[in-house]
Each structure stands twice: as structure tokens, then as C-alpha cells.
C-alpha positions in Angstrom: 70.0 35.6 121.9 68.5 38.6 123.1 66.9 39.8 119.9 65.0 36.5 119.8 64.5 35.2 124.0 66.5 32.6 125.6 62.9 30.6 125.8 62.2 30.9 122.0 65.0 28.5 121.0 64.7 24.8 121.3 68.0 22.8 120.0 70.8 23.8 118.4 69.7 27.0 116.7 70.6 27.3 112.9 71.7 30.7 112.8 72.9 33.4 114.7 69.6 35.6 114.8 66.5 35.8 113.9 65.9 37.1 110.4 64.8 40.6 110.6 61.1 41.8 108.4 62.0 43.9 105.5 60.3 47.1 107.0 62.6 46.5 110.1 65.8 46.0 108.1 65.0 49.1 106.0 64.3 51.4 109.1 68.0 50.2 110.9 69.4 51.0 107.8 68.0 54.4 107.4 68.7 55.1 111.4 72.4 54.0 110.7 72.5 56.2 107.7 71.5 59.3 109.3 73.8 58.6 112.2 77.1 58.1 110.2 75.7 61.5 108.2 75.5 63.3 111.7 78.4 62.0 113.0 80.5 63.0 109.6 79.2 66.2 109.5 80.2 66.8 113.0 83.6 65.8 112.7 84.1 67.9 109.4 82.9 71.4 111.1 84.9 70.3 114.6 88.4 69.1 113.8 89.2 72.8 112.4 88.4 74.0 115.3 90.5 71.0 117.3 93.1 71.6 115.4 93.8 75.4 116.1 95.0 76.1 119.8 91.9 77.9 121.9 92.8 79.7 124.8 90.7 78.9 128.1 87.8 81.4 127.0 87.3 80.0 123.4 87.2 76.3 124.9 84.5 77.5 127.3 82.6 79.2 123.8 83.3 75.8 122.0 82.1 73.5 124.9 79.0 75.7 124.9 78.4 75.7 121.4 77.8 71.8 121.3 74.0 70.6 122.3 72.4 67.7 121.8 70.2 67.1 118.6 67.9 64.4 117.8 67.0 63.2 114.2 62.8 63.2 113.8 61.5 59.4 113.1 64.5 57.9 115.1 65.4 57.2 118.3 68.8 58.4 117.7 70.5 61.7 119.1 73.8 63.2 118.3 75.4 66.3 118.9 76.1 69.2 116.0 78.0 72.0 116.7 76.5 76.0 116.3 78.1 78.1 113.9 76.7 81.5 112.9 76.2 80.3 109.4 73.3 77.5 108.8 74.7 74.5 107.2 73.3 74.4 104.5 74.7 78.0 103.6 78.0 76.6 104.0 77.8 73.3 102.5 76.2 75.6 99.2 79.3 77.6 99.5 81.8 74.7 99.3 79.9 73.2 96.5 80.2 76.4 94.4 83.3 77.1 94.9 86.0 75.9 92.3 89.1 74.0 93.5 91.9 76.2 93.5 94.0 74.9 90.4 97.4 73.8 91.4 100.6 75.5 89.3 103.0 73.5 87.6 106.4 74.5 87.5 107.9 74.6 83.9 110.7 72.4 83.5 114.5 74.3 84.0 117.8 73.4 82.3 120.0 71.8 84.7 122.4 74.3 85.6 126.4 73.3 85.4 124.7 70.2 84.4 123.8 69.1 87.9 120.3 67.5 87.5 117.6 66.7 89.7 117.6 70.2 91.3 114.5 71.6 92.9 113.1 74.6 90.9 113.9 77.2 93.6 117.5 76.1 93.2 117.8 75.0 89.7 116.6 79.2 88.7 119.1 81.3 90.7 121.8 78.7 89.6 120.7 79.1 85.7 121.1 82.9 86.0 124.3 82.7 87.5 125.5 80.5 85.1 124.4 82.9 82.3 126.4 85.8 83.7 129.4 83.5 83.8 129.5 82.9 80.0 128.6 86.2 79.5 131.9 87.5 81.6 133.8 84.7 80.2 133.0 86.0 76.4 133.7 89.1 77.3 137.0 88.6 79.0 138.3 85.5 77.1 141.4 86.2 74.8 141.1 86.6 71.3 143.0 84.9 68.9 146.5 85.7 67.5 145.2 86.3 64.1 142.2 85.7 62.0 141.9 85.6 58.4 140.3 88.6 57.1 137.7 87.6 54.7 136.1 84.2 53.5 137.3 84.9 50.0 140.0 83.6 47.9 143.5 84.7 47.4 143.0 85.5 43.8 146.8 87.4 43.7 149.5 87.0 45.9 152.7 89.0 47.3 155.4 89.3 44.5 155.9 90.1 40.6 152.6 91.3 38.8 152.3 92.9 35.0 156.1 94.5 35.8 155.4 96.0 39.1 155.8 94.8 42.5 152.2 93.7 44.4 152.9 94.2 47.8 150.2 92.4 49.4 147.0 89.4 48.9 144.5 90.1 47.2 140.9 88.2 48.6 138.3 88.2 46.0 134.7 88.5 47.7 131.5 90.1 47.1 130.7 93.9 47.4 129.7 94.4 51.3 131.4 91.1 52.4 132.3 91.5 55.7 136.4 92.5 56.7 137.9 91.1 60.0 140.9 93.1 61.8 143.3 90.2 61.5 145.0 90.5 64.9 144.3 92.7 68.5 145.6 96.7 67.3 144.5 100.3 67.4 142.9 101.8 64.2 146.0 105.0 63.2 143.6 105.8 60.0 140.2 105.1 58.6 140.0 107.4 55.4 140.9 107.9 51.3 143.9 107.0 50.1 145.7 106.6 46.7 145.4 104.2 44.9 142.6 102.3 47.1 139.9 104.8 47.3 139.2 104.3 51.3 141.4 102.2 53.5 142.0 101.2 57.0 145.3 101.2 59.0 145.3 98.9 62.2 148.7 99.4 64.2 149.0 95.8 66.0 150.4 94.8 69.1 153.6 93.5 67.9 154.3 96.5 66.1 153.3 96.1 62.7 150.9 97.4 60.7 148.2 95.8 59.3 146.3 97.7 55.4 143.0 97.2 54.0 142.6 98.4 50.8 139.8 99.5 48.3 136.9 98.9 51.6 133.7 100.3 50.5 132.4 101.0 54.0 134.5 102.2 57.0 133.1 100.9 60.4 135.8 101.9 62.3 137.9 105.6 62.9 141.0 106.4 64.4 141.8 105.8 68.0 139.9 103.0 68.1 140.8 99.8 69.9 140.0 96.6 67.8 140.3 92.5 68.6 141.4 90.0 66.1 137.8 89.1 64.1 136.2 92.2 64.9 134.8 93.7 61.6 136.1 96.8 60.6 135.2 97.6 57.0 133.3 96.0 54.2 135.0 94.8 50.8 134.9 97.5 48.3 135.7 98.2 44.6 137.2 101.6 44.8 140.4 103.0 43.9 142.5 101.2 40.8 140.5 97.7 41.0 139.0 95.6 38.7 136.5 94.1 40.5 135.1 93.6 44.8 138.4 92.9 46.3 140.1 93.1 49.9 143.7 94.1 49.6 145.6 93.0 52.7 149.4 94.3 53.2 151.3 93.8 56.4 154.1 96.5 57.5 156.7 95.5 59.6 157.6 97.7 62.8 160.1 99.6 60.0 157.7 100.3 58.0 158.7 97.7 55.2 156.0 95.5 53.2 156.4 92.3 53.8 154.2 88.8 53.0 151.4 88.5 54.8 150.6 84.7 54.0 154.0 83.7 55.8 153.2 86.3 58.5 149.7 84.8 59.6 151.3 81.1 59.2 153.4 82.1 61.7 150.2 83.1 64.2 148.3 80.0 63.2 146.3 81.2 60.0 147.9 78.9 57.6 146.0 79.9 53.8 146.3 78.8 50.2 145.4 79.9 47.2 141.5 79.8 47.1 139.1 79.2 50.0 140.5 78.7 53.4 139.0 76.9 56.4 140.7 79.2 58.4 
């Protein structure tokens, strides 16, 4: 009613107001425009400054920073705060520069498989679950008895050609790894008659375990070895008629005795041929 005069209406009005001209709609607009601008603008470059705590001095800086301003070809005034930089050098600025990017953080094995575990507790966990299976491999008991090579038992302990064959014979290829069969300490690593090189393990329980006709020694006297550790390579040397590993177990007299009973009884049961074992 008072954008159109109490006296100008006469009835029941049909709307609310009068219907503004186009040039008026068009200048509101623009006034309302560069008001919410103003306002914006204000608010953007003040609330940093709201939001850090001033001591009594820097309020007294900040209350005196803010004049009044009014917009040319309006009636409307506002108030803009003073910085040292003109605005438009820092709205340039903000425009240039690039938004920092934000990192992603890889994905991590769940450690001890607990899952769901922020990163900065799933990492320390994974490392100290890799130094526990490191220590556990290292300190984890070996096994009773191994057997020595993946070959097959091509002759066994007993009556061959006339003569007495005290031990297996494991036919493999030249270089084929050997395996110490059970935990001992290597008494002799050097030629011998009859095998060319062998190696002597003195085992816990007191026997002795022989490795005959090895090509390469990789072991010497002294040394501690665990059942599975590789000690020599199959061989041909000596009186053999072909790569060969020539196993002979001595017992804590010094007799030769079988060696496929003796590793049955440590849980390497073998065959003739290929094992699994």
C-alpha cells in the first residue's frame, strides 16, 4: 500500500502491488546485485580476521579499518574493510593460485588381520608384524630330518655285485642341490677314497651322517648346520658311474647302518624312486 497510496486504490485491489516499469525492475535488481556483492565481499575478507583472537589494540586497528563506502549510481552504502593490498590484487592472487592437491593414502595390508585400521596405525603395526616372522623364522626349530636330495633311490643298503653297499644311493643331476639331513656340526669337508670329495656331519644324536662323490663343497669343518641346509652339490667324482649322492649313516660306534630305516624313524619315510618327502 505504500508503493501505490492508500487514495489510488478503489475496491478490492487485484494484487498485492503495483507492477513495477521495466527500467525500475532492472535498476532494483542491479542495486540488490551490487549489495549482496558488497556484502559477500565483506564477510569473506572479515570473518578471518573474526575468527583469530585480537587483543584490545588490534580490535581498536580493526574497528578503525572499517568506513563507510557507497556504490556510484545507487543509493546504497555498505562498509568494506582496508587491507594494505587493493582487492583486486588479492582476488587475482586467489584466482591464480592452484588448489593445493590433496594426498591419498595408499591402501595397507591389514596387520594380524585386524581391518579397518587408520593408516597411521595400520603402518607401525605392519612393520612390527614383519619383524615377528622374521624372529619367528629365525628361531623356529628345524625339523628332525630332511631328505637330502629330490632324486631317486636308484641302489639301496645291502648286497651289490659281491660286495657290501653300505649306504643309498640318490640319482640326481650334476649341481643338484644336497641338504644336511638332520641339525649337526660339519667334522670334515674334503677328498676321500673312493668318493672323490665328501662331507662328514656329526649329528646331535651322535651319529654320523656321509655324503659321498659331492662335486662342490659349501660347507668346512667346524661349522654348525640345520636339518635342510645345503651343504654340497651332487657330484660324479670318485668310483661312480654317473651324478649321484651317496648317503651313509654311522651310528655313535662308528658302525654303518641303513639309512632308509634311520630317517623313517625321524619322519622321512622314502621308497624306491621319488619321494614327497
Amino acid at each position: 500500500m505504500s508503493l501505490i497510496g492508500e487514495g489510488c486504490v478503489s475496491g478490492r485491489p487485484t494484487r498485492h502491488r503495483v507492477e513495477s516499469s521495466a527500467a525500475e525492475r532492472v535498476k532494483m535488481a542491479a542495486s540488490a546485485a551490487v549489495a549482496a556483492g558488497a556484502i559477500i565481499g565483506t564477510l569473506s575478507q572479515v570473518a578471518p580476521a573474526i575468527a583469530a583472537p585480537l587483543s584490545d589494540h588490534d580490535a581498536e586497528d580493526a574497528a578503525q579499518a572499517i568506513e563507510p563506502i557507497t556504490f556510484k549510481g545507487s543509493d546504497i552504502s555498505t562498509t568494506q574493510a582496508k587491507f594494505d593490498a587493493p582487492a583486486e590484487t588479492v582476488e587475482t592472487a586467489a584466482a591464480t593460485t592452484p588448489a593445493a592437491a590433496i594426498p591419498v593414502a595408499a591402501p595397507v595390508a591389514a596387520p594380524f588381520g585386524i581391518g579397518n585400521l587408520p593408516p597411521e596405525i595400520a603402518g607401525p603395526l605392519s612393520q612390527v608384524e614383519d619383524i615377528l616372522k622374521g624372529v619367528q623364522q629365525q628361531v623356529a626349530p628345524a625339523p628332525a630330518a630332511v631328505r637330502p636330495v629330490g632324486g631317486a633311490i636308484s641302489s639301496g643298503f645291502g648286497s651289490r655285485w659281491g660286495e657290501m653297499h653300505y649306504g643309498l644311493d640318490f640319482a640326481d643331476y650334476l649341481g643338484a642341490p644336497i641338504h644336511s639331513v638332520s641339525n649337526g656340526t660339519v667334522i670334515e669337508a674334503g677328498p676321500a677314497s673312493g668318493f672323490g670329495l665328501w662331507v662328514r656331519v656329526l649329528q646331535e644324536d651322535g651319529t654320523t651322517a656321509v655324503y659321498g662323490h659331492v662335486n662342490d663343497m659349501l660347507v668346512q669343518a667346524g661349522q654348525k648346520v640345520r636339518a635342510g641346509d645345503v651343504i654340497a652339490t651332487v657330484g660324479n667324482r670318485g668310483q661312480s658311474t654317473g651324478p649321484h649322492l651317496h648317503l651313509e649313516i654311522w651310528d655313535q660306534g662308528g658302525s654303518k647302518i641303513d639309512p632308509m630305516p634311520y630317517l623313517a624313524d625321524k619322519g622321512v619315510p622314502m621308497h624306491w624312486g621319488p619321494s614327497q618327502h
